[in-house]
LUMVOMAR-261310 format. One record per residue (C-alpha): y, x, z; residue in three letters. Coordinates in Angstrom, 1 decimal, padded with zeros to 4 digits. Last residue first. Layout:
N
<banu y="Y" x="X" z="Z" domar="ALA"/>
...
//
This chain:
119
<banu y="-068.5" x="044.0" z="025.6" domar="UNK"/>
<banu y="-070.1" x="041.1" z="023.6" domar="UNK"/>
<banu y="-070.1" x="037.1" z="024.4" domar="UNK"/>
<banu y="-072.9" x="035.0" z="022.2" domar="UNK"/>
<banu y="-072.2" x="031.0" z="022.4" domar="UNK"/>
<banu y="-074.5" x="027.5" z="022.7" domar="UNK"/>
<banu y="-072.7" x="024.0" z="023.1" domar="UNK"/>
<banu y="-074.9" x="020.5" z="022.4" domar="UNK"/>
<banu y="-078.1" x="021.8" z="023.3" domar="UNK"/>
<banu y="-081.2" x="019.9" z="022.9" domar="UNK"/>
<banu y="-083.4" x="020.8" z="025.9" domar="UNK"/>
<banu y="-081.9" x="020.5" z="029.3" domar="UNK"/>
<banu y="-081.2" x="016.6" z="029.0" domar="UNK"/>
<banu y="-077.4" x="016.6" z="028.1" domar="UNK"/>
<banu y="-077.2" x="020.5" z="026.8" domar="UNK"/>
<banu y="-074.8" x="023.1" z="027.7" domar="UNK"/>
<banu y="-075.5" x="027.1" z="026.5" domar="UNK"/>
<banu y="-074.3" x="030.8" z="027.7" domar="UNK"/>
<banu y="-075.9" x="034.0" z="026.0" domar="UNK"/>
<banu y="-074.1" x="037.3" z="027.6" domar="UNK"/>
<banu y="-074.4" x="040.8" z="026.0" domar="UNK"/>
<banu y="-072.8" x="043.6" z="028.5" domar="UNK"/>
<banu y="-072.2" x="047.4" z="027.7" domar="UNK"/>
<banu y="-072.7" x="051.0" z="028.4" domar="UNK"/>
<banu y="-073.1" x="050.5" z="032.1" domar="UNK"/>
<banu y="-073.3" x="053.0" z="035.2" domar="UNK"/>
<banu y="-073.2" x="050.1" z="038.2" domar="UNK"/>
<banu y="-070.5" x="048.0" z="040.0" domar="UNK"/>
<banu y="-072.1" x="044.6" z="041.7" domar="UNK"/>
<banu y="-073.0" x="041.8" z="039.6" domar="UNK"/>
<banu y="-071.9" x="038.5" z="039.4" domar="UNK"/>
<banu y="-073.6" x="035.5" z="037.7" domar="UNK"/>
<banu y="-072.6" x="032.2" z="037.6" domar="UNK"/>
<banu y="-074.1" x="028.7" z="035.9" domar="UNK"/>
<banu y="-072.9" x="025.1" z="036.6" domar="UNK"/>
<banu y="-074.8" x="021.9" z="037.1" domar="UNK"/>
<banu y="-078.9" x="021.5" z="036.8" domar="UNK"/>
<banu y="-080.3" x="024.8" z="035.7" domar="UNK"/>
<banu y="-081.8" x="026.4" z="032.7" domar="UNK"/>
<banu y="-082.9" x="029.6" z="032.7" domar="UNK"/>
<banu y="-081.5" x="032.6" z="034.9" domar="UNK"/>
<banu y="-082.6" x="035.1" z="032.3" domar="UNK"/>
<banu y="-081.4" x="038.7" z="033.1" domar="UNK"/>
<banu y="-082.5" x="041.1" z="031.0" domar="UNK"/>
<banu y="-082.3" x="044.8" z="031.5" domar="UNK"/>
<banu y="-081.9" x="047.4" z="028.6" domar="UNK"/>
<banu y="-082.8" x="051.1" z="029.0" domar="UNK"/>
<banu y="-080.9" x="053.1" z="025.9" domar="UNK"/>
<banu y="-079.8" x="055.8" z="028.4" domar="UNK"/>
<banu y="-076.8" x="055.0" z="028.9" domar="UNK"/>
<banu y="-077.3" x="051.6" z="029.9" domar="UNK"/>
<banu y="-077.3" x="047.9" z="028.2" domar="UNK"/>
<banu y="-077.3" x="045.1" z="030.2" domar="UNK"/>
<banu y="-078.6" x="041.6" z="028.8" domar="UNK"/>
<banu y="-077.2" x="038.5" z="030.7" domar="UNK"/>
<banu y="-078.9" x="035.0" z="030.2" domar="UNK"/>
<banu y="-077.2" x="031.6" z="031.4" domar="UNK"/>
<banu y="-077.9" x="028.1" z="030.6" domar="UNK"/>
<banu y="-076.4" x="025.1" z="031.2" domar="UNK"/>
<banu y="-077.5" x="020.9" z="032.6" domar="UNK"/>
<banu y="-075.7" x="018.7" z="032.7" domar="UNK"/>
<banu y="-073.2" x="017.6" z="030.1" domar="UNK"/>
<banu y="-070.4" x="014.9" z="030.7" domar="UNK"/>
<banu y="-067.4" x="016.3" z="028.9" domar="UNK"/>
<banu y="-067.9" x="019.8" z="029.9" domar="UNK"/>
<banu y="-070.8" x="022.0" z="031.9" domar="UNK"/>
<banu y="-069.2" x="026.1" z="033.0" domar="UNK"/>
<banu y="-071.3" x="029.0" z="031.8" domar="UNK"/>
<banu y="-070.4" x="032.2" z="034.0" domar="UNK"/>
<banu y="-070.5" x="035.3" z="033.8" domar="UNK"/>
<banu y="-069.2" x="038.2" z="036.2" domar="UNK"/>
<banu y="-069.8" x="042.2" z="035.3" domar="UNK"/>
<banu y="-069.4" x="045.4" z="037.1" domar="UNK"/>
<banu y="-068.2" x="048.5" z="035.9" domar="UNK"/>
<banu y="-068.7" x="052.4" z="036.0" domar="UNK"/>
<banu y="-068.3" x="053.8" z="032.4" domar="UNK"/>
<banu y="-065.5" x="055.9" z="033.4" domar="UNK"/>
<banu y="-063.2" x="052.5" z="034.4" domar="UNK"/>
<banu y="-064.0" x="049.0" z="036.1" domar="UNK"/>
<banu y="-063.9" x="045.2" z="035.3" domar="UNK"/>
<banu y="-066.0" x="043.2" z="033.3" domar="UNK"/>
<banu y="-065.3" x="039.3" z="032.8" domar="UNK"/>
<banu y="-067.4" x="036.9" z="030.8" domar="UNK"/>
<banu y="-066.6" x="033.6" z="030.4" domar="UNK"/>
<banu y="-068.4" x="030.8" z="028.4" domar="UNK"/>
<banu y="-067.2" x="026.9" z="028.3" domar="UNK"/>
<banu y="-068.7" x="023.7" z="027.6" domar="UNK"/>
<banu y="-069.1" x="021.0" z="025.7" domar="UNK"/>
<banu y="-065.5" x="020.7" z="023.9" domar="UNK"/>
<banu y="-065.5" x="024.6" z="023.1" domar="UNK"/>
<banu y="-064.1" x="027.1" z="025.1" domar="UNK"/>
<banu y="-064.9" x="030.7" z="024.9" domar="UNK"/>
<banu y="-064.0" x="033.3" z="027.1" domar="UNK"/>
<banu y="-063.8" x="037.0" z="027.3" domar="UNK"/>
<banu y="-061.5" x="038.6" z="030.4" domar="UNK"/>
<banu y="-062.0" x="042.5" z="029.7" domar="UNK"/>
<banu y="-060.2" x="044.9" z="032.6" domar="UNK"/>
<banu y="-060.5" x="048.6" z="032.3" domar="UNK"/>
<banu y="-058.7" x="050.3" z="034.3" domar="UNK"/>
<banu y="-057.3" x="053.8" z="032.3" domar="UNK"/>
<banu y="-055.3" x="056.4" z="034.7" domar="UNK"/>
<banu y="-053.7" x="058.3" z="032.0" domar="UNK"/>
<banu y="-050.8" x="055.8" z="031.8" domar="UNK"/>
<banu y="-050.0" x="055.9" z="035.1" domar="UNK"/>
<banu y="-049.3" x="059.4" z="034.8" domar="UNK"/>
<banu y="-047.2" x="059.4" z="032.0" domar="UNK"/>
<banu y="-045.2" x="057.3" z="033.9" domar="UNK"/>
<banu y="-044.6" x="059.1" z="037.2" domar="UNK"/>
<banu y="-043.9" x="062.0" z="035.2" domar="UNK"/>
<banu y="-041.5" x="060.6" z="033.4" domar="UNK"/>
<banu y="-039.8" x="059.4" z="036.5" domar="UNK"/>
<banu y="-039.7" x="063.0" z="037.8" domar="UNK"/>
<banu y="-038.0" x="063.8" z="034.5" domar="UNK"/>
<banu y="-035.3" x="061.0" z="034.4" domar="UNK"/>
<banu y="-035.2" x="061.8" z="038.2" domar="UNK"/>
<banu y="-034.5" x="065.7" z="037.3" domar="UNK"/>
<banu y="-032.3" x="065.3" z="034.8" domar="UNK"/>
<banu y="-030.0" x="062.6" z="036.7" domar="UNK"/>
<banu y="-029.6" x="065.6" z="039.5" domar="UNK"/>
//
C-alpha cells in the first residue's frame, strides 16, 4: 500500500513538472526611475505588462515596446513621452519575444534614467 502512494505521488510530481508556466518579472531600479517588464504564459502564447514608474521628483517617462513574432514581423509600440507614470498591458498573443525601452527626465527632454529590458 506505501508503494503505491510513493508511486502515485511520483506521478503526481513528475507531472507537474512537465506542465511549464512561464513567469518572467524583469525590473530595474535606479534612483530616477524604475523599469518593469512582466511576461506571463507558456507554448509561445504570452502577454506582456510594462511599465516605467517617475522617482525622486522626475516628471515626465517614456515607454516603447517592440514585439517580435514567429515569423520575423516586429511591431512597435511608441507611447512617447507623457506627463506622470507609464503602463502598458497587453492581452495574450503568439510571441517570440519582448524588447522594452523605459526613460525619466525632469522637463521631457534631457533624461536623467534611460534602460533596455529583454525577454
Amino acid at each position: 500500500m506505501k508503494i503505491r502512494k510513493i508511486l502515485g505521488a511520483t506521478l503526481v510530481c513528475v507531472t507537474l513538472m512537465t506542465t511549464v508556466v512561464m513567469a518572467a518579472n524583469i525590473s530595474r531600479e535606479e534612483y530616477y526611475g524604475s523599469a518593469f517588464l512582466n511576461v506571463d504564459g507558456r507554448d509561445g502564447v504570452y502577454k506582456v505588462n510594462a511599465s516605467t514608474i517617475r522617482n525622486h521628483g522626475t516628471t515626465h517617462s517614456y515607454l516603447n515596446v517592440k514585439k517580435t513574432y514567429y515569423n520575423g514581423e516586429e511591431t512597435v509600440l511608441d507611447f512617447g513621452q507623457k506627463r506622470g507614470d507609464s503602463f502598458y498591458e497587453s492581452g495574450y498573443e503568439y510571441i517570440e519575444n519582448y524588447e522594452t525601452t523605459h526613460k525619466t527626465s525632469f522637463d521631457g527632454a534631457n533624461h536623467k534614467f534611460s534602460i533596455k529590458l529583454f525577454y
